[in-house]
FIKEDO-997982 format. One record per atom (N, C-alpha, C): x, y, z; residue in three letters. Coordinates in steps of 0.05 Angstrom, whole numbers, plus 5000, padded with zeros to 4 digits. Each point is the difference from the previous one (the first is absolute). Last residue first. Example, Ala and Ser with C-alpha at 12.3 -4.5 7.8 and 13.67 -1.06 7.14 Angstrom:
% residues 2
525749555142SER501650245001SER498550225014SER500648854999ALA498250245000ALA501850245000ALA
//
This chain:
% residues 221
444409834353UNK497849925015UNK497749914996UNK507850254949UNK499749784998UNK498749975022UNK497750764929UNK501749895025UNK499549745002UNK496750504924UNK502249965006UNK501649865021UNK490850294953UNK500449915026UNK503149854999UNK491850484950UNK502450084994UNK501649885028UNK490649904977UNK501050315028UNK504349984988UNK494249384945UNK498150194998UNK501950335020UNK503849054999UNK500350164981UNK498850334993UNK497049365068UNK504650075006UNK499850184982UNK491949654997UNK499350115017UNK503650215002UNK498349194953UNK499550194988UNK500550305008UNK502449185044UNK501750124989UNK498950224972UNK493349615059UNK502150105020UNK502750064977UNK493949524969UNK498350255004UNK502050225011UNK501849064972UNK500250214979UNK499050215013UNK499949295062UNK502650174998UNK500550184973UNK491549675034UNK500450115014UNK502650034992UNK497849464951UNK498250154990UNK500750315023UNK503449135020UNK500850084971UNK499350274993UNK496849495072UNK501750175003UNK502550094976UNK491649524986UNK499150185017UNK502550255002UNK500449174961UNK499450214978UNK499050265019UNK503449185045UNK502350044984UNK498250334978UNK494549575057UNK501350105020UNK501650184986UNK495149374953UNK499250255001UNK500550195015UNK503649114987UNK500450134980UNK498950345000UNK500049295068UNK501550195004UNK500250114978UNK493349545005UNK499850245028UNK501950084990UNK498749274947UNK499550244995UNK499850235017UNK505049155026UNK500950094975UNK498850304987UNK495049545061UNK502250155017UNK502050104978UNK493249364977UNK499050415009UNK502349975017UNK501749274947UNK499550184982UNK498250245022UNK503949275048UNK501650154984UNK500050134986UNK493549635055UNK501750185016UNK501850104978UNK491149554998UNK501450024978UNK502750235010UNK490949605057UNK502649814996UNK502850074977UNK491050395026UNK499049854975UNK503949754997UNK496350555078UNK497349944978UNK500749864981UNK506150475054UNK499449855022UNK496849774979UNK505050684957UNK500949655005UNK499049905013UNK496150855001UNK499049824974UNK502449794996UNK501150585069UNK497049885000UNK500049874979UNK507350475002UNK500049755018UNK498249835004UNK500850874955UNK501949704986UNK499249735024UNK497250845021UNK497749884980UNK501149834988UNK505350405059UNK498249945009UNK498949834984UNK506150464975UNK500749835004UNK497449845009UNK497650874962UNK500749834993UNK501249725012UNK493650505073UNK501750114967UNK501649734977UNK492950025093UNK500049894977UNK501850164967UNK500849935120UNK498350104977UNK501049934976UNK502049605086UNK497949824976UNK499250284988UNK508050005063UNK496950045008UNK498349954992UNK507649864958UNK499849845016UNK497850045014UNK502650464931UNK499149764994UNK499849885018UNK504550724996UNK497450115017UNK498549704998UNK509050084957UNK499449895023UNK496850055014UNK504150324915UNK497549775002UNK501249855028UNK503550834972UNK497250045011UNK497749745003UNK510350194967UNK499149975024UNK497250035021UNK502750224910UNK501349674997UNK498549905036UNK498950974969UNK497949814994UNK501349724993UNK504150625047UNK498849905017UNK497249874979UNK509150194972UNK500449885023UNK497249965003UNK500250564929UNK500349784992UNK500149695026UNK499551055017UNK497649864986UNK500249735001UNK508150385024UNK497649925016UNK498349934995UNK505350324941UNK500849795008UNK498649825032UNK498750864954UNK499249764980UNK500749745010UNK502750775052UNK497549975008UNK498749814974UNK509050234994UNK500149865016UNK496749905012UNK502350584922UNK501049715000UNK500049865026UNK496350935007UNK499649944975UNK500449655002UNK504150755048UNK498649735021UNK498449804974UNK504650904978UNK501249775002UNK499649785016UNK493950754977UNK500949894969UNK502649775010UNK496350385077UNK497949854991UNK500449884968UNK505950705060UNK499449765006UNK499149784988UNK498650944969UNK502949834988UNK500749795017UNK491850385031UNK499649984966UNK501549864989UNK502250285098UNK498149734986UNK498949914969UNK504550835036UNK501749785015UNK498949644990UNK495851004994UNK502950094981UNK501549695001UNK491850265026UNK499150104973UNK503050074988UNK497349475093UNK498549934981UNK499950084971UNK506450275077UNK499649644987UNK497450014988UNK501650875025UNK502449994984UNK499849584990UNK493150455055UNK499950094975UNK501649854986UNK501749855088UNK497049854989UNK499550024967UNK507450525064UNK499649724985UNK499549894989UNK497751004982UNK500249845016UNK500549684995UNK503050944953UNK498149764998UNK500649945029UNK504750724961UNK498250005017UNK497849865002UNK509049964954UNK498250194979UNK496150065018UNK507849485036UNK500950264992UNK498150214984UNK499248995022UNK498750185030UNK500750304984UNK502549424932UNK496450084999UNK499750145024UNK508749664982UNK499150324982UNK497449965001UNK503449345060UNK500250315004UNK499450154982UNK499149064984UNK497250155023UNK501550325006UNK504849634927UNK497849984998UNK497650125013UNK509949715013UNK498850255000UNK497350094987UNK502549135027UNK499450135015UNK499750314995UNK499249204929UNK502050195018UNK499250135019UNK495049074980UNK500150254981UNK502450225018UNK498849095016UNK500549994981UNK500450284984UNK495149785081UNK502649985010UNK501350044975UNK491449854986UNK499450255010UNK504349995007UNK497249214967UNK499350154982UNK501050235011UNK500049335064UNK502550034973UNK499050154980UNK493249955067UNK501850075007UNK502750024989UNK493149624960UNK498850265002UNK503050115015UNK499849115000UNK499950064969UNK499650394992UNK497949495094UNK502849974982UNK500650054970UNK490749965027UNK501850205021UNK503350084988UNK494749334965UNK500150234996UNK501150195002UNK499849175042UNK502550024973UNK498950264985UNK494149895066UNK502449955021UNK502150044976UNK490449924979UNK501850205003UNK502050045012UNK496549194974UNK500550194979UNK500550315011UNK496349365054UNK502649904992UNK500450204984UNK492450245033UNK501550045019UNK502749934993UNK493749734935UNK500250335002UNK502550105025UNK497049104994UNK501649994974UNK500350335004UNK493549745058UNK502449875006UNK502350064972UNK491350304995UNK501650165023UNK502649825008UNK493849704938UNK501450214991UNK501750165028UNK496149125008UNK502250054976UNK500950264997UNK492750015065UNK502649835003UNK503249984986UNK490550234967UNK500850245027UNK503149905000UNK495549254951UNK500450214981UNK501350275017UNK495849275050UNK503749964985UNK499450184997UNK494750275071UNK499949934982UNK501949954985UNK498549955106UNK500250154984UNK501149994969UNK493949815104UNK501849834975UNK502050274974UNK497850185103UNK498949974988UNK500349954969UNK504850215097UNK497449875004UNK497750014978UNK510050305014UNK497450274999UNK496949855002UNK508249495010UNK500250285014UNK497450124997UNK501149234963UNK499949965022UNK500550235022UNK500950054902UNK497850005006UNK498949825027UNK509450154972UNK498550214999UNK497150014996UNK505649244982UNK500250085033UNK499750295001UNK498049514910UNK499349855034UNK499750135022UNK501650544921UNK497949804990UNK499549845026UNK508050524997UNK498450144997UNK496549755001UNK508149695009UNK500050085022UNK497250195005UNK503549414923UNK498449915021UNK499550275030UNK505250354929UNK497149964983UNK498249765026UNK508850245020UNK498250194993UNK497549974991UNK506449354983UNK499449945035UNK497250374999UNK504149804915UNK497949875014UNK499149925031UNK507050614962UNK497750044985UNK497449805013UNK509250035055UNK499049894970UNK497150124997UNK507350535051UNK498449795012UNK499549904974UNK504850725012UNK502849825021UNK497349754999UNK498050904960UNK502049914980UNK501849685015UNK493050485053UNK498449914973UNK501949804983UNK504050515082UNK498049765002UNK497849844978UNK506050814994UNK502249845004UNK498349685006UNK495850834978UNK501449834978UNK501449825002UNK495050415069UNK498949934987UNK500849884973UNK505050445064UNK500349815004UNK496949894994UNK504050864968UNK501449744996UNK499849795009UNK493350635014UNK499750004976UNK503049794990UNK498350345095UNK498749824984UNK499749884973UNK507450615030UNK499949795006UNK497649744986UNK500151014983UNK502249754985UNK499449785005UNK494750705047UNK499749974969UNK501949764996UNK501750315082UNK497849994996UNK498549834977UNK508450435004UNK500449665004UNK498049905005UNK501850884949UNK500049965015UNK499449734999UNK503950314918UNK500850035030UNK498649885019UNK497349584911UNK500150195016UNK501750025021UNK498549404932UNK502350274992UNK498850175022UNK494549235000UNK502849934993UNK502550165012UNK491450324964UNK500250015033UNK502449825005UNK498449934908UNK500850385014UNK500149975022UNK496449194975UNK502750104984UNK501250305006UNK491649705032UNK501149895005UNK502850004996UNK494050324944UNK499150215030UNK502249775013UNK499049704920UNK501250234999UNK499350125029UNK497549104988UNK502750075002UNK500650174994UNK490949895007UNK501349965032UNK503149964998UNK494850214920UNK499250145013UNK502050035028UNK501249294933UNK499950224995UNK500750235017UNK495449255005UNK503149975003UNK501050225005UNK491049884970UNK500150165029UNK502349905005UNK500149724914UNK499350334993UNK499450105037UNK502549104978UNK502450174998UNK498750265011UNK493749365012UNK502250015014UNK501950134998UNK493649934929UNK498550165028UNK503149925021UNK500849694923UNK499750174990UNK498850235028UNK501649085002UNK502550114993UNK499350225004UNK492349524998UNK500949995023UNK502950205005UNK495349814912UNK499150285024UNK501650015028UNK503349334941UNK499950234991UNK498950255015UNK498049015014UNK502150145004UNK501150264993UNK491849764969UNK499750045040UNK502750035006UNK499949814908UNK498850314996UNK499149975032UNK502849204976UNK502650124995UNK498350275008UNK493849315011UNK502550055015UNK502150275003UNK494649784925UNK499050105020UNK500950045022UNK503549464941UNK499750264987UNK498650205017UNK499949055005UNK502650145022UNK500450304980UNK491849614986UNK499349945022UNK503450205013UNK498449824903UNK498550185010UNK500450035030UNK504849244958UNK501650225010UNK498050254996UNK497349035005UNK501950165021UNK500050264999UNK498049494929UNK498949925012UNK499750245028UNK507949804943UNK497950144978UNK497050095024UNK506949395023UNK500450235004UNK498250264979UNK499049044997UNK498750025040UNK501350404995UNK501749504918UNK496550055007UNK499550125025UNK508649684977UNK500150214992UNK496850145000UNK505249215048UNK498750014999UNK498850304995UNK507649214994UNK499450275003UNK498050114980UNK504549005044UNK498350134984UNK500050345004UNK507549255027UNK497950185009UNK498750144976UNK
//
């Protein structure tokens, strides 16, 4: 077999491009990940069953399905509901965002469980409320030890984001595919997809053990 070092030279503006749609895509999914596993993650911890329940059996059904059945469910069989197409790019992100916050959640919830309980009392004591006491006494020191585990999500869902590939948006794998599908040279762009996959989450794990270093991050959470 010839290898064909021109075809990747060639190429790789096009999966370079790719790489920076995967990226956003990551980058928007964690960050409303984010969002829907801290509110999620506390309600978790809530007494009442009101609150709990749903909120565990939204993790229990996210964390129990494949990424990609989600991603068809959203894209096919949710626009037979609402009776009107609805866009990859919408799609991707809400599908990967909804996944991503489910291991949020969980990640939020071992954090907050992590810190001593006496904690929330010398804040009710000092006449905080709940509310007060988890946001300016419970989550701060939460958040320096969710640290390694939320890098590690990063990393999960930008490996895991070239499933959207299937809906035909066009992120990196994607664009690997189009151009074999073009030019026949499967072993040198797949060879490069994954090279840039490999520098991506490279790059994402200097950040994250910077990140250890920077907050002084001792624990093994």
């Amino acid at each position: 077999m010839n290898f064909d070092f021109q075809l990747i030279v060639n190429s790789f503006p096009l999966l370079l491009a790719g790489a920076g749609i995967t990226v956003e895509i990551t980058t928007m999914s964690v960050t409303f990940g984010l969002l829907i596993g801290m509110f999620v993650g506390i309600g978790r911890l809530a007494k009442t069953k009101l609150v709990a329940w749903p909120a565990a059996i939204y993790v229990d059904f996210i964390r129990g399905t494949p990424l990609l059945v989600q991603i068809f469910i959203i894209y096919f069989a949710l626009p037979m509901i609402v009776g009107q197409r609805i866009d990859p790019f919408i799609a991707a992100i809400t599908a990967c965002s909804i996944n991503s916050g489910a291991y949020v959640a969980e990640i939020f919830r071992g954090g907050i469980q992590s810190i001593d309980k006496g904690q929330m009392e010398a804040g009710r004591s000092l006449g905080m409320t709940w509310g007060q006491t988890m946001r300016f006494v419970i989550l701060p020191q939460a958040f320096k030890r969710i640290i390694p585990p939320l890098g590690n999500e990063f990393i999960a869902m930008l490996k895991d984001s070239s499933l959207v590939s299937v809906i035909g948006f066009e992120e990196l794998t994607r664009r690997g595919q189009l151009i074999i599908a073009r030019t026949y040279g499967s072993f040198e762009i797949w060879l490069t997809v994954a090279f840039i996959y490999l520098v991506m989450t490279l790059t994402i794990s200097r950040f994250v053990a910077y990140l250890e270093r920077r907050y002084k991050i001792d624990d093994p959470h």
